[in-house]
C-alpha positions in Angstrom: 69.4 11.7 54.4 67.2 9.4 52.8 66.0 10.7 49.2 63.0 7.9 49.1 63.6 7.6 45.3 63.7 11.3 44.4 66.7 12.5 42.2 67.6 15.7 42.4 68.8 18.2 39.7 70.4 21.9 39.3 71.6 24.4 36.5 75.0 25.5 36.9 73.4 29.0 37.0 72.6 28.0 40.6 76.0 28.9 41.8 76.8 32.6 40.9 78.6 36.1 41.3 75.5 37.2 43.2 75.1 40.1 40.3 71.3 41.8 40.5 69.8 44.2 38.5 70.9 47.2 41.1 74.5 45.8 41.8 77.8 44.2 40.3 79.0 40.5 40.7 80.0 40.0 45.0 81.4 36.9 44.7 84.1 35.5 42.2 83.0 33.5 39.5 83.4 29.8 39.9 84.8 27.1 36.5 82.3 24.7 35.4 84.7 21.6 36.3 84.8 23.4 40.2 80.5 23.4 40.2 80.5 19.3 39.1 82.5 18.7 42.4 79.8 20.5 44.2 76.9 18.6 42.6 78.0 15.1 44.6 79.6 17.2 47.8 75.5 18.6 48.1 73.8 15.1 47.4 72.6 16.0 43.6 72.4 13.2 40.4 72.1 15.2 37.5 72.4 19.3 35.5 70.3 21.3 34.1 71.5 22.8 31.0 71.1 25.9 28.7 72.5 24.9 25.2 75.6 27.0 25.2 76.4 26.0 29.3 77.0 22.7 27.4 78.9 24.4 24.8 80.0 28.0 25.1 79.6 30.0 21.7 78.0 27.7 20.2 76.9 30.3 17.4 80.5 30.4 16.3 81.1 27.0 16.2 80.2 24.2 13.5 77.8 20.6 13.9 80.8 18.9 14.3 82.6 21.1 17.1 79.1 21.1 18.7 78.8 17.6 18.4 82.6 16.7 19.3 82.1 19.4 22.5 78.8 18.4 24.0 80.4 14.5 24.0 83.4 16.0 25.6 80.8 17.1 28.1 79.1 13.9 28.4 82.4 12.2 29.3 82.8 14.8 32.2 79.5 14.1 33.6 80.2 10.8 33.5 83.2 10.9 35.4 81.6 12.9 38.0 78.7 10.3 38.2 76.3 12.6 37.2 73.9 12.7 33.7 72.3 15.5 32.1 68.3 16.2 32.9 68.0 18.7 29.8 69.0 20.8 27.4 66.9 24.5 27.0 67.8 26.5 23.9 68.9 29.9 25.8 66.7 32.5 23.5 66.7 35.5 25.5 70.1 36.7 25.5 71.5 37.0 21.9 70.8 40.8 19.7 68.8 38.5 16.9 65.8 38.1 20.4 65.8 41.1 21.4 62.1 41.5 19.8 61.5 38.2 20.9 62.5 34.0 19.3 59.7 32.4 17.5 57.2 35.3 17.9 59.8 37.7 16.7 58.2 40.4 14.4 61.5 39.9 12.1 61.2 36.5 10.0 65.2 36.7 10.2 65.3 36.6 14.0 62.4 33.8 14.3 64.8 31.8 11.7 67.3 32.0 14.2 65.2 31.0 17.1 64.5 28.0 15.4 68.4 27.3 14.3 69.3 27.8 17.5 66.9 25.8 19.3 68.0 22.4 17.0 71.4 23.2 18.0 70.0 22.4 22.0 68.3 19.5 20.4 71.7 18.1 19.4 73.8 18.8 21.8 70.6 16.9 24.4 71.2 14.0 22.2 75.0 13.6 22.5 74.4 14.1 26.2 72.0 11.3 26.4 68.8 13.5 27.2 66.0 13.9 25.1 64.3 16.4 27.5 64.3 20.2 25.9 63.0 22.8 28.3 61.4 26.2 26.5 61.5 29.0 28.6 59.6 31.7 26.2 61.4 34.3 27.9 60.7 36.9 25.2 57.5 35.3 24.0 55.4 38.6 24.2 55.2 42.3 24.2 56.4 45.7 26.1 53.3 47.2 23.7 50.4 45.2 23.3 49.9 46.7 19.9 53.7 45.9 18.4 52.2 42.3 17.3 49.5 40.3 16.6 48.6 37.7 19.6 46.8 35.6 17.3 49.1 35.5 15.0 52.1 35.1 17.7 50.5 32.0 19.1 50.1 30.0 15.9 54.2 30.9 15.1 55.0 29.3 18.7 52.9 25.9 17.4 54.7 26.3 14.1 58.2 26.5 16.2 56.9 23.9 18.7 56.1 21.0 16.0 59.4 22.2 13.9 61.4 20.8 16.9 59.4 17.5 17.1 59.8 16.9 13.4 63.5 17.3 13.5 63.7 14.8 16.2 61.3 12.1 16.3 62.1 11.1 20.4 62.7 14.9 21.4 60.2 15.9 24.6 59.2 19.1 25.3 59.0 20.9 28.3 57.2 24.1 28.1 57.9 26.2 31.0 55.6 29.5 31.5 56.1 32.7 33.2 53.8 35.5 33.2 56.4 38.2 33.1 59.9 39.1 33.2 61.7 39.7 31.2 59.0 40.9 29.3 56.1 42.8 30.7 53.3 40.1 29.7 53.8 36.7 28.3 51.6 34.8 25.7 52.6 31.2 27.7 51.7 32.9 31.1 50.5 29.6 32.9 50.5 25.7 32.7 46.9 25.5 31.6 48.4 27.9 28.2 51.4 25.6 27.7 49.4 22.3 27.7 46.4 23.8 25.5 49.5 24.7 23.1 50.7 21.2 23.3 47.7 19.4 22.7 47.9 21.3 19.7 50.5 20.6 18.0 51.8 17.6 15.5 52.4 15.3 18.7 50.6 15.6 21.6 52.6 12.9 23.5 55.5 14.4 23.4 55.0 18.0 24.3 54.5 18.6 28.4 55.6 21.3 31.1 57.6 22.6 33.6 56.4 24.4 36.7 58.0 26.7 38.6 57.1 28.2 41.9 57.8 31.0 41.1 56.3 31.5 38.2 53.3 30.4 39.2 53.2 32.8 42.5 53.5 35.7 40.0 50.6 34.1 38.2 48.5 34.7 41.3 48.7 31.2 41.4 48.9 28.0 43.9 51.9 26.2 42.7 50.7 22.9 43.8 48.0 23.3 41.7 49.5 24.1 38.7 51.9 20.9 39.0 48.2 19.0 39.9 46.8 19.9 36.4 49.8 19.1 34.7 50.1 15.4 36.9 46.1 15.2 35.9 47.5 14.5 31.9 50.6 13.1 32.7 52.2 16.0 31.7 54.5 17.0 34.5 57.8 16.8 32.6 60.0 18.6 35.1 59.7 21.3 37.8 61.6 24.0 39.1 61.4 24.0 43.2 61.7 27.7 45.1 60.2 30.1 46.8 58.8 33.6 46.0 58.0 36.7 48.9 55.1 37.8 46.7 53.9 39.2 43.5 57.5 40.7 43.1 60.3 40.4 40.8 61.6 36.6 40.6 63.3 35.9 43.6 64.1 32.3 43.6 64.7 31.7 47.0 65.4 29.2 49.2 62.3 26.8 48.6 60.0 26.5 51.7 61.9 30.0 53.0 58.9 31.6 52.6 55.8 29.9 52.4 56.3 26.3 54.8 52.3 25.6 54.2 52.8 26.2 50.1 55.9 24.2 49.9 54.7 21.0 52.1 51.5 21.2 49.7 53.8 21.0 46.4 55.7 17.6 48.1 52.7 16.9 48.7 50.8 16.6 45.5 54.2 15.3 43.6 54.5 12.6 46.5 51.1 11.4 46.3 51.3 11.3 42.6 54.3 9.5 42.7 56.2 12.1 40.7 59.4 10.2 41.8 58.6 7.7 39.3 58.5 10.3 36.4 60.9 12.5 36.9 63.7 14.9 38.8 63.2 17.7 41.6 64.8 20.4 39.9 65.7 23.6 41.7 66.1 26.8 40.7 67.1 28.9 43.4 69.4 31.7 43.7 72.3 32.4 46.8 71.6 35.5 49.0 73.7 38.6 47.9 75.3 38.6 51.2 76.2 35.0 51.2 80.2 34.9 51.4 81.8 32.7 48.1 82.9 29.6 49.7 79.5 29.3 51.8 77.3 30.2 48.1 75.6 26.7 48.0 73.8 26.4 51.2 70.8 27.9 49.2 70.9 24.2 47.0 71.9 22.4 50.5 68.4 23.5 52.0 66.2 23.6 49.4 67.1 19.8 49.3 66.4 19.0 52.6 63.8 20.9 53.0 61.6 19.0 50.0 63.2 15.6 51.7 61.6 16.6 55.4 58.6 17.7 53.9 58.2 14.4 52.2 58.5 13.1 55.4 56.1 14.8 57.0 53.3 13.8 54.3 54.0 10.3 54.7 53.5 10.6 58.6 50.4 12.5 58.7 47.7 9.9 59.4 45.2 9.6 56.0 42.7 7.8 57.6 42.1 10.3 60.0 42.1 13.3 57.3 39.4 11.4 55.0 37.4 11.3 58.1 37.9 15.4 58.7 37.3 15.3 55.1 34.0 13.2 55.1 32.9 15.1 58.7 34.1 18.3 56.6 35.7 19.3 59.5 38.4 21.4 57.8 38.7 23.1 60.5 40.5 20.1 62.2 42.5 19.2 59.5 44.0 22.5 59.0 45.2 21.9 63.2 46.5 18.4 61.8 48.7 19.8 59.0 49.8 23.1 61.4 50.8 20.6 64.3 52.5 17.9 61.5 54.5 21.0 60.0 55.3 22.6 63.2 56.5 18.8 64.9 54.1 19.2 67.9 
């Protein structure tokens, strides 16, 4: 199918054992070098890293394993056709976050944040990315009272222009969530990422990353939140799904739930020729109950979904909506968008 300029990316994540908080793995686990084979079999151009997918332990390792590793890695991608969209400093998982990265009470734990989050830095570099997504997973509180907001969102500008001193052509994508895994975020929404980039050392370089998702648990319009970020120029990257209300993070199948919301995010990215700047990323998760060796259909139709819908905003008519428009006859051009989404 015809990707009308668009490349397409996915984190190895993407493919999984189909674990959830209430159940163990389903399906086998599946090697690194076996997902690469799947990203050209399924139509995709590039991966979406977490530092230490790019090289595993990474803590126990020294800058010149890191450094000899992630080229190791470039050579693979290569080989597979393939480049590398980012790199995203995974600060959620290790015992030193457990109190959060940079807004960590402990000045021993934010020191490892920031450690940890040049080691992504690097390892982008020898990939040939300069792209690093922050995903302040732990950037909050379970107890509003166990820190100082204030003070917690001047340590996530000190951490932010940190990272673009140690790397003069690094980019920053800052990708908000308002919850989960902790109960409220400080970056909650795109508006708080791209006030907290404006701020810092180098505007120009700091941007965001929206995902449906997210923004749904936000009480928010997805396509609007990429529409603010496209108003600055500051849609780095985004993260395509689809979320069955203000629930846990599902990451379905995007368009699976919500046709209307999904043609509206092609929409805005299409029209703001978001193919020109940068990749459709997805981040979408396989069905429990999907058998192993049919576990990528979820990344097969979120694909062609987007690509459809892209099809259907270039064939409804725009002289005809600017005259519902002008008429304010919404009422009409809600009937032209139903009929265009449902074909008739």
């Amino acid at each position: 199918m015809e990707k009308f300029g668009y490349r397409f990316s996915f984190g190895p994540w993407n493919i999984h054992e189909g674990a959830d908080p209430f159940g163990p793995v389903v399906r086998p686990s599946i090697g690194f070098d076996q997902k690469l084979e799947s990203y050209k079999e399924l139509g995709f151009d590039a991966v979406q890293f977490h530092d230490d997918d790019a090289v595993p332990d990474l803590d126990q390792l020294s800058a010149s394993q890191i450094s000899q590793q992630a080229q190791q890695m470039r050579k693979k991608l290569a080989d597979h056709g393939l480049v590398a969209e980012f790199v995203a400093p995974r600060l959620w998982e290790h015992p030193n976050t457990i109190d959060g990265a940079f807004t960590a009470n402990d000045p021993a734990a934010r020191q490892y944040a920031l450690e940890r989050a040049k080691k992504a830095i690097d390892i982008g570099h020898e990939l040939g990315t300069n792209l690093m997504v922050l995903w302040l997973a732990r950037e909050g509180t379970y107890l509003r009272e166990a820190k100082d907001a204030v003070r917690a969102t001047h340590l996530l500008l000190e951490a932010v222009n940190a990272l673009l001193t140690y790397n003069s052509e690094l980019r920053i994508a800052i990708e908000p969530k308002p919850n989960e895994p902790m109960d409220m975020a400080y970056i909650p929404t795109i508006g708080h990422a791209l006030s907290l980039g404006f701020q810092s050392r180098d505007p120009g370089r700091v941007g965001s990353l929206v995902e449906s998702a997210h923004a749904v648990l936000a009480g928010l319009d997805p396509s609007d939140e990429m529409a603010f970020a496209l108003a600055f120029d500051k849609l780095y990257s985004v993260h395509l799904n689809d979320q069955n209300g203000l629930k846990f993070d599902q990451d379905r199948t995007f368009g699976a739930v919500d046709l209307r919301r999904a043609f509206n995010q092609v929409r805005v990215l299409d029209e703001n020729k978001y193919f020109e700047k940068g990749m459709v990323g997805l981040d979408v998760k396989a069905m429990r109950t999907q058998p192993a060796e049919i576990a990528t259909k979820h990344l097969r139709n979120s694909m062609l979904v987007f690509l459809k819908l892209v099809q259907v905003v270039r064939s409804v008519d725009k002289v005809q909506v600017q005259e519902l428009i002008a008429a304010r006859d919404y009422e009409e051009l809600d009937w032209l968008l139903l009929t265009s989404l449902m074909g008739v």
